[in-house]
MMTF fields as JSON, N, C-alpha, C and O atoms, coordinates in Angstrom:
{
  "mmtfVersion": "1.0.0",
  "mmtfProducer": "UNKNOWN",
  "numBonds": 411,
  "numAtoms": 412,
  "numGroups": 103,
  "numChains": 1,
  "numModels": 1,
  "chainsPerModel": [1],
  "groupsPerChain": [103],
  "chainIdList": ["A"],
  "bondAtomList": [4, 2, 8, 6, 12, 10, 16, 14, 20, 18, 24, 22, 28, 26, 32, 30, 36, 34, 40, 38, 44, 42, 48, 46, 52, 50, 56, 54, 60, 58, 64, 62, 68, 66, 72, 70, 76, 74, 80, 78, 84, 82, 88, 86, 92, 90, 96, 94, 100, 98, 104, 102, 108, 106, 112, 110, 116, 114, 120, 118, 124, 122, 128, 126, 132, 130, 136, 134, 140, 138, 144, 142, 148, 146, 152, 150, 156, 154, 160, 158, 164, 162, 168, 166, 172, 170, 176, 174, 180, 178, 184, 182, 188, 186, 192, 190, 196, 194, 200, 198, 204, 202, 208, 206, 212, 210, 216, 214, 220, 218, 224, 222, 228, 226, 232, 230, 236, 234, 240, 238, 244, 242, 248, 246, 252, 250, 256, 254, 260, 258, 264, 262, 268, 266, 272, 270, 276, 274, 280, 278, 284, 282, 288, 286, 292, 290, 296, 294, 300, 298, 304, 302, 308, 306, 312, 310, 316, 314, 320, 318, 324, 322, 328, 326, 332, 330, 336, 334, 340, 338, 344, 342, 348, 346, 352, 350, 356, 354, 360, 358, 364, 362, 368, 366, 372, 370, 376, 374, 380, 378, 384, 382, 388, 386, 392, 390, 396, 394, 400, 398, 404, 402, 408, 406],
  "bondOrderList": [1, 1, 1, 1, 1, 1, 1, 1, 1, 1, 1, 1, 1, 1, 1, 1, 1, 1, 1, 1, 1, 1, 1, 1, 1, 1, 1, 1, 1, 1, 1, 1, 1, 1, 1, 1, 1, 1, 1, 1, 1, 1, 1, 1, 1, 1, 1, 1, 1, 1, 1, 1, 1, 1, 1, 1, 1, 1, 1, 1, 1, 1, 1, 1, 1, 1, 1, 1, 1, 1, 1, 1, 1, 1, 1, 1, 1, 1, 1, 1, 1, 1, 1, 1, 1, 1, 1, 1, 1, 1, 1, 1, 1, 1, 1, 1, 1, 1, 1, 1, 1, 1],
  "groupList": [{"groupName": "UNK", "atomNameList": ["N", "CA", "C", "O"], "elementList": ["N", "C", "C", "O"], "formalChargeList": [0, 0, 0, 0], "bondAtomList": [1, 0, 2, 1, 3, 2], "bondOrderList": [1, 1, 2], "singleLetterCode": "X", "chemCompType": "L-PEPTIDE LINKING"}],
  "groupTypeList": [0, 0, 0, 0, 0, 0, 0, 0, 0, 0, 0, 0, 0, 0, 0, 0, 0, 0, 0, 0, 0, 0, 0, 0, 0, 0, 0, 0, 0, 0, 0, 0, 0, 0, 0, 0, 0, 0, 0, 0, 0, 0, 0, 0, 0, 0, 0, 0, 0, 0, 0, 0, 0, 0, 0, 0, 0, 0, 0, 0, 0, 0, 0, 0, 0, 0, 0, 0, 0, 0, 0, 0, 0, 0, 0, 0, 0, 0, 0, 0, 0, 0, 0, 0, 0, 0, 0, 0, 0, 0, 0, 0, 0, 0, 0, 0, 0, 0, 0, 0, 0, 0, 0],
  "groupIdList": [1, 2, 3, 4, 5, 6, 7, 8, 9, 10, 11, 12, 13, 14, 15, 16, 17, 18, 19, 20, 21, 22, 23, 24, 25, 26, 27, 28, 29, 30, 31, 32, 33, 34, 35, 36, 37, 38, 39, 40, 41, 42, 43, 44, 45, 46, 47, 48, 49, 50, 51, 52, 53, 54, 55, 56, 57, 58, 59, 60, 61, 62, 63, 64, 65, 66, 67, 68, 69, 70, 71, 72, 73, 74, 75, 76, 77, 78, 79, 80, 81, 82, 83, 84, 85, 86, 87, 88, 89, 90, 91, 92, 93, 94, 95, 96, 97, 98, 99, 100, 101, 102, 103],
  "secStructList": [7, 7, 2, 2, 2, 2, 2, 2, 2, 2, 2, 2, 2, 2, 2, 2, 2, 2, 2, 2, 2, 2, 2, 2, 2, 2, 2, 2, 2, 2, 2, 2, 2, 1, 7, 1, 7, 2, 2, 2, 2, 2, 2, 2, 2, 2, 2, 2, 2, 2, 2, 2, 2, 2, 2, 2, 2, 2, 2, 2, 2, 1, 1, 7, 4, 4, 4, 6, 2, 2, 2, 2, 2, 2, 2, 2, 2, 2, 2, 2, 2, 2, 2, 2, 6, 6, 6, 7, 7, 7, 7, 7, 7, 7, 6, 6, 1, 1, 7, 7, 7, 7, 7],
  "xCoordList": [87.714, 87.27, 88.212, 89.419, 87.755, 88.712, 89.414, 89.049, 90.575, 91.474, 91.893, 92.581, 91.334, 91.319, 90.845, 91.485, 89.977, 89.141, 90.114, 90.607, 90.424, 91.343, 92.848, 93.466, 93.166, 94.565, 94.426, 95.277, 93.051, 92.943, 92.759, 93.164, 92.267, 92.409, 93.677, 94.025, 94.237, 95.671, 96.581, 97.02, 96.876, 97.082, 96.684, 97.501, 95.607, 95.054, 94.796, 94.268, 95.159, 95.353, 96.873, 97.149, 97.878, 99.432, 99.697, 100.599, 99.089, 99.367, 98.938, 99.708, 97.951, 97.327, 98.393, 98.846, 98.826, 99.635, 100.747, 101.297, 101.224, 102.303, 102.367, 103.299, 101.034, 100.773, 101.01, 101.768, 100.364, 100.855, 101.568, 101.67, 102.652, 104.198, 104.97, 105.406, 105.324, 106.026, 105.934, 106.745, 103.846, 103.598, 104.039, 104.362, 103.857, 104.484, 105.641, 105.863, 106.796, 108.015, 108.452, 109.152, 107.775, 107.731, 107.609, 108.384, 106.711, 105.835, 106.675, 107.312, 107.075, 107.699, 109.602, 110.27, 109.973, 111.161, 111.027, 111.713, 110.023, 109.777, 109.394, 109.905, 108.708, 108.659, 109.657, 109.644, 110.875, 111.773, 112.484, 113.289, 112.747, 113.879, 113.978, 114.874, 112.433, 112.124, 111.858, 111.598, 111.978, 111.768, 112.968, 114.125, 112.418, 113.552, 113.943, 114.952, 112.466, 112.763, 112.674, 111.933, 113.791, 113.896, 113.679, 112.675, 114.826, 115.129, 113.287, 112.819, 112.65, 111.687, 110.325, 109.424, 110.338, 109.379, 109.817, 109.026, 111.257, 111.771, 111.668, 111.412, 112.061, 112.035, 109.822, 109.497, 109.189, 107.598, 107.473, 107.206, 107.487, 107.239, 107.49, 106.861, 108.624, 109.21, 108.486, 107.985, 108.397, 107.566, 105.641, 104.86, 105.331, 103.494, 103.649, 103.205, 104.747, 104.527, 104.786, 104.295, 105.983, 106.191, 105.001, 104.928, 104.114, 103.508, 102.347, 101.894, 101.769, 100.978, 101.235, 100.482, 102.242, 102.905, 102.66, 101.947, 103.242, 103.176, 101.785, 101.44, 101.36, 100.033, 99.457, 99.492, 99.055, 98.227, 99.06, 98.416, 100.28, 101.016, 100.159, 99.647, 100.35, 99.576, 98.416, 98.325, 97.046, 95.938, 95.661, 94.715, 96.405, 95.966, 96.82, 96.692, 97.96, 98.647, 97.616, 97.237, 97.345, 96.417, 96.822, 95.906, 98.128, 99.112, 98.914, 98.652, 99.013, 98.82, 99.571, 99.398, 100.518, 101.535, 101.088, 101.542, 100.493, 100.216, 99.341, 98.596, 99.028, 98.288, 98.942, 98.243, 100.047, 101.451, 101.771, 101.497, 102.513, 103.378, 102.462, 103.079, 101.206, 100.083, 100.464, 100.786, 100.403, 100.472, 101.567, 101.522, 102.594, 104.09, 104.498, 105.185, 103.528, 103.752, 103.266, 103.98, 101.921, 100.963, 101.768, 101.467, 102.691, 103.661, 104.792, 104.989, 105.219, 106.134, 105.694, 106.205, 104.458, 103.852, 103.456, 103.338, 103.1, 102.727, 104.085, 104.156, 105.313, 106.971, 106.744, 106.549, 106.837, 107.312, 106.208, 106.717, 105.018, 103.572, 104.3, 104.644, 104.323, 105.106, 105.78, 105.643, 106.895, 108.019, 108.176, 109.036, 107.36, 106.915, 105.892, 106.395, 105.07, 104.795, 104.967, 104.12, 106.354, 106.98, 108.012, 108.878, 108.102, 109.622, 110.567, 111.688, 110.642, 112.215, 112.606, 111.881, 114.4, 114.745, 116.062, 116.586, 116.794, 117.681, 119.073, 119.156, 120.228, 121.199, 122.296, 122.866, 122.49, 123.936, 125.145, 125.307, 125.771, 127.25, 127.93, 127.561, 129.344, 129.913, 130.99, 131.611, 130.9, 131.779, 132.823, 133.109, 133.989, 135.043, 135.228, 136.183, 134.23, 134.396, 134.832, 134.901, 135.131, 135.624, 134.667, 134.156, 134.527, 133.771, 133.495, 134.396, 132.603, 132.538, 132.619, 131.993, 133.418, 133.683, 134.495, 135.229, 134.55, 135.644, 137.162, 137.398, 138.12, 139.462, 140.489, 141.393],
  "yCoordList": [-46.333, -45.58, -44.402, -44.63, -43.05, -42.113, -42.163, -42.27, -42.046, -42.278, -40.977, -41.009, -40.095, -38.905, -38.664, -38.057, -39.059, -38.762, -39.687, -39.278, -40.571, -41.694, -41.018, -41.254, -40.225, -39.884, -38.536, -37.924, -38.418, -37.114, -37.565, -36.914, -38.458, -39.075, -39.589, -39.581, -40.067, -40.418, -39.475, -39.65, -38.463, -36.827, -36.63, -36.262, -36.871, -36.189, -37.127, -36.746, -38.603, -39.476, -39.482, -39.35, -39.637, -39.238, -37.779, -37.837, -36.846, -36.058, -36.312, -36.061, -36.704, -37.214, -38.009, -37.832, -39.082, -39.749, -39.027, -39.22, -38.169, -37.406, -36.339, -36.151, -35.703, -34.824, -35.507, -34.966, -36.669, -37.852, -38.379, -38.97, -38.36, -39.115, -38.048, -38.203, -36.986, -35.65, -34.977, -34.621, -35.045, -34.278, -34.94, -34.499, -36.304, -37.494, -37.341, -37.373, -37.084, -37.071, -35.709, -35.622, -34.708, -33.786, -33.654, -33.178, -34.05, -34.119, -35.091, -34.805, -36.604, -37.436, -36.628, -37.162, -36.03, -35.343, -34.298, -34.35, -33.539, -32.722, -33.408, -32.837, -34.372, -35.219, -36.301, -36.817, -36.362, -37.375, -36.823, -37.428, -35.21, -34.831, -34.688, -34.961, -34.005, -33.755, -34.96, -35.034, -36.089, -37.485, -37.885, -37.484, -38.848, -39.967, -41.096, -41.773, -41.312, -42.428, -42.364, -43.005, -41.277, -40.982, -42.212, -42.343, -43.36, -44.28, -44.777, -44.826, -45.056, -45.245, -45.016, -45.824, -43.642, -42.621, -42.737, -43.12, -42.36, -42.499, -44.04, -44.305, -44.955, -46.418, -46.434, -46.659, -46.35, -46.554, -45.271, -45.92, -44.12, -43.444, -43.629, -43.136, -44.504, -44.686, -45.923, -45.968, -47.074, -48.051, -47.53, -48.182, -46.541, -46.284, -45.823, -46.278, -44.246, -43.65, -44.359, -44.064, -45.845, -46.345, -47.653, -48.159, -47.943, -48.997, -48.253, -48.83, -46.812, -46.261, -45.915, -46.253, -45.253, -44.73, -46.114, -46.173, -47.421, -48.575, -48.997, -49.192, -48.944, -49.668, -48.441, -48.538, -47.559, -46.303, -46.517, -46.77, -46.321, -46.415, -47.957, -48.102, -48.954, -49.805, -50.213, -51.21, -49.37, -49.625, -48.331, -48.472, -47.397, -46.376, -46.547, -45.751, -47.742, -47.891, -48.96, -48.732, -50.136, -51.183, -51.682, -51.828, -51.925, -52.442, -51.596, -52.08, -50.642, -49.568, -48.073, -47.222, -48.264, -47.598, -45.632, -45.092, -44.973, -43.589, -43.622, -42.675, -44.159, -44.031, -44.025, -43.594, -44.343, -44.966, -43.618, -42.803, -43.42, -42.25, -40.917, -39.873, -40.848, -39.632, -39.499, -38.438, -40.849, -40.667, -40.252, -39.531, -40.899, -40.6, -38.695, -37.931, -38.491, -36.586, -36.235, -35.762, -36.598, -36.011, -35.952, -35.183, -36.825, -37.454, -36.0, -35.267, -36.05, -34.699, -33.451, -32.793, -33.267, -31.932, -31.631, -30.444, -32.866, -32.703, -32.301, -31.597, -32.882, -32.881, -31.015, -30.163, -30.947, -29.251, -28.689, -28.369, -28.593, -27.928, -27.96, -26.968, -29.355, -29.603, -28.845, -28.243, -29.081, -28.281, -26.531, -26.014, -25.924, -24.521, -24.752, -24.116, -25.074, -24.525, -25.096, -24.96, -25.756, -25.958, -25.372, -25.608, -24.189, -23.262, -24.398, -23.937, -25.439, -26.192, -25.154, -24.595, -25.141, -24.56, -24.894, -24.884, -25.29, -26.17, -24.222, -23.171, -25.466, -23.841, -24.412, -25.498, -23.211, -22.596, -23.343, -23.163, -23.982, -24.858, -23.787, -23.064, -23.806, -22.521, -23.023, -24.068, -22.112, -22.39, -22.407, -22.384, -22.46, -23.245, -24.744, -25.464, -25.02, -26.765, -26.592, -27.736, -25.772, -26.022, -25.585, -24.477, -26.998, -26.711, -24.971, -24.139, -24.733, -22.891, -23.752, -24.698, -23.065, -23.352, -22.405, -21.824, -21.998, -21.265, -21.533, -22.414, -20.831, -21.603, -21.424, -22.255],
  "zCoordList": [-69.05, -67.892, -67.667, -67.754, -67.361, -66.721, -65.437, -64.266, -66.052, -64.742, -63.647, -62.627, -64.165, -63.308, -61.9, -61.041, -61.795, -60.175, -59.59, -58.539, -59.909, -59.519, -59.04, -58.002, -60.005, -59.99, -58.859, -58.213, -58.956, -58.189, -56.722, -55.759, -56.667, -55.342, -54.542, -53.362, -55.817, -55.328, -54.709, -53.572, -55.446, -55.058, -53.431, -52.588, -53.218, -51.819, -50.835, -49.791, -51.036, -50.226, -49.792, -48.599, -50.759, -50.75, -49.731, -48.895, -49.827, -49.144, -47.501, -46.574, -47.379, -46.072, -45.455, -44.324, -46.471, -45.988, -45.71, -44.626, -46.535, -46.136, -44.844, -44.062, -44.899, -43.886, -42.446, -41.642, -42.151, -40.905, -40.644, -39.568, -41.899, -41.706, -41.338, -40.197, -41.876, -41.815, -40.23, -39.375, -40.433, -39.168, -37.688, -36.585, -38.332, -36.744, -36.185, -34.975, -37.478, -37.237, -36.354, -35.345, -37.118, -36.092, -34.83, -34.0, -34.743, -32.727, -32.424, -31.41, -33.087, -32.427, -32.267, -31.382, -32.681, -32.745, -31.147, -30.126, -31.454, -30.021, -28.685, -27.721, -28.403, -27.591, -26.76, -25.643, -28.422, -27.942, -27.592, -26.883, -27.822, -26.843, -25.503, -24.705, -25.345, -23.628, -22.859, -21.658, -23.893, -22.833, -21.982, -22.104, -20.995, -20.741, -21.229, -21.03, -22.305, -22.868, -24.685, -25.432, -25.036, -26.321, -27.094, -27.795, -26.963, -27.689, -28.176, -29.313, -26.963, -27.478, -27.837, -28.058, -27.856, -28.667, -30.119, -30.982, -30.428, -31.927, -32.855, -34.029, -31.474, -32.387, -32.428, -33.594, -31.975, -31.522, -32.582, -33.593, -32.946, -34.143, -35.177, -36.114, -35.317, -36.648, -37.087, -38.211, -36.128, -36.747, -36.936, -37.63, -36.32, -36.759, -37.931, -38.985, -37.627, -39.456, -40.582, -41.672, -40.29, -41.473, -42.052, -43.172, -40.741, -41.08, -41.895, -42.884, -41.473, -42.138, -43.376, -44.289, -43.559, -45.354, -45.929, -46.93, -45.341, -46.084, -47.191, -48.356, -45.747, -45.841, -47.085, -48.312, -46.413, -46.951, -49.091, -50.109, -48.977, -50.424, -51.243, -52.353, -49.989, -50.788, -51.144, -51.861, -50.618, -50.566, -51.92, -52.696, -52.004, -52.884, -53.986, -54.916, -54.087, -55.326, -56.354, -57.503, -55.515, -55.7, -57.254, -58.064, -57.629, -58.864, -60.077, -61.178, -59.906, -60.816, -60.416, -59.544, -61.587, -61.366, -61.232, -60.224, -61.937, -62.033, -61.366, -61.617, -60.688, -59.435, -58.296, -57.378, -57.976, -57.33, -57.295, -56.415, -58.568, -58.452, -58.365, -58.154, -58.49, -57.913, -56.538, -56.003, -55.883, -54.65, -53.724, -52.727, -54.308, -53.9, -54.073, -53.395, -55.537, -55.573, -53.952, -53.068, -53.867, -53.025, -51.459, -50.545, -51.443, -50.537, -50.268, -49.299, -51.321, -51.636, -50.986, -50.079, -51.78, -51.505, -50.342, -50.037, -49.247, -47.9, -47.257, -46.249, -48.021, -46.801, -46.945, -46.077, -48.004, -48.571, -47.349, -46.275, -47.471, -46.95, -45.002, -44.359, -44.555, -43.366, -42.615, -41.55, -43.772, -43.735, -43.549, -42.836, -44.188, -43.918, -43.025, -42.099, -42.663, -41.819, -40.06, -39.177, -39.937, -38.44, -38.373, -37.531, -39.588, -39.595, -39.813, -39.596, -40.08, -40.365, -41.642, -42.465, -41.399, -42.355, -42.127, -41.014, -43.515, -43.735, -43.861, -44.497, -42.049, -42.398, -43.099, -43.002, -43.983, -45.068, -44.272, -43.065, -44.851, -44.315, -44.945, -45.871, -44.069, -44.487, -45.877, -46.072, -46.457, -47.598, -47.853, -49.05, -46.756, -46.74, -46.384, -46.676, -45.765, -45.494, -44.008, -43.559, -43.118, -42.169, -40.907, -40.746, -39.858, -38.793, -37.955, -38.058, -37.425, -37.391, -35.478, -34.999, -35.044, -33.769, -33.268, -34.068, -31.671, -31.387, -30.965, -30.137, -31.492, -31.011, -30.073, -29.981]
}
């Protein structure tokens, strides 16, 4: 049987999954700051997005490995996609090693 539509699915289920884990963390990150009850927006986000990646990794792995790792790309490609477009952007540590503070 061709394993393609398969692998191609995996691809675009992985990203879904990724797009809802990434995108959660996000909103759950902006929410938990303006809360009062950070602790538990972050602990209550962290357990949905992880029960979903779980689950979702295991219903589209189904013991078959390149199907697995299709999905885990698709996973990737959603952080990157995410990632541009909520402006995160990772800043330059300065290149002496030493805290930038005033003295």
């Amino acid at each position: 049987m061709n394993e393609t539509p398969q692998i191609f699915f995996s691809v675009v289920a992985g990203g879904l999954i990724g797009a809802f884990f990434f995108g959660g963390l996000w909103w759950t990150v902006r929410k938990g700051l303006a809360s009062r009850y950070a602790a538990l927006w972050f602990t209550g986000g962290l357990i949905v997005r992880m029960s979903v990646a779980l689950a979702g990794f295991y219903v589209t792995g189904r013991d078959h490995w390149p199907r697995l790792l299709a999905c885990l790309s698709g996973f990737v490609i959603a952080r990157v996609v995410v990632m541009r477009m909520t402006g995160a952007r990772f800043q330059k540590s300065s290149t002496s090693g030493e805290a930038t503070h005033a003295s």
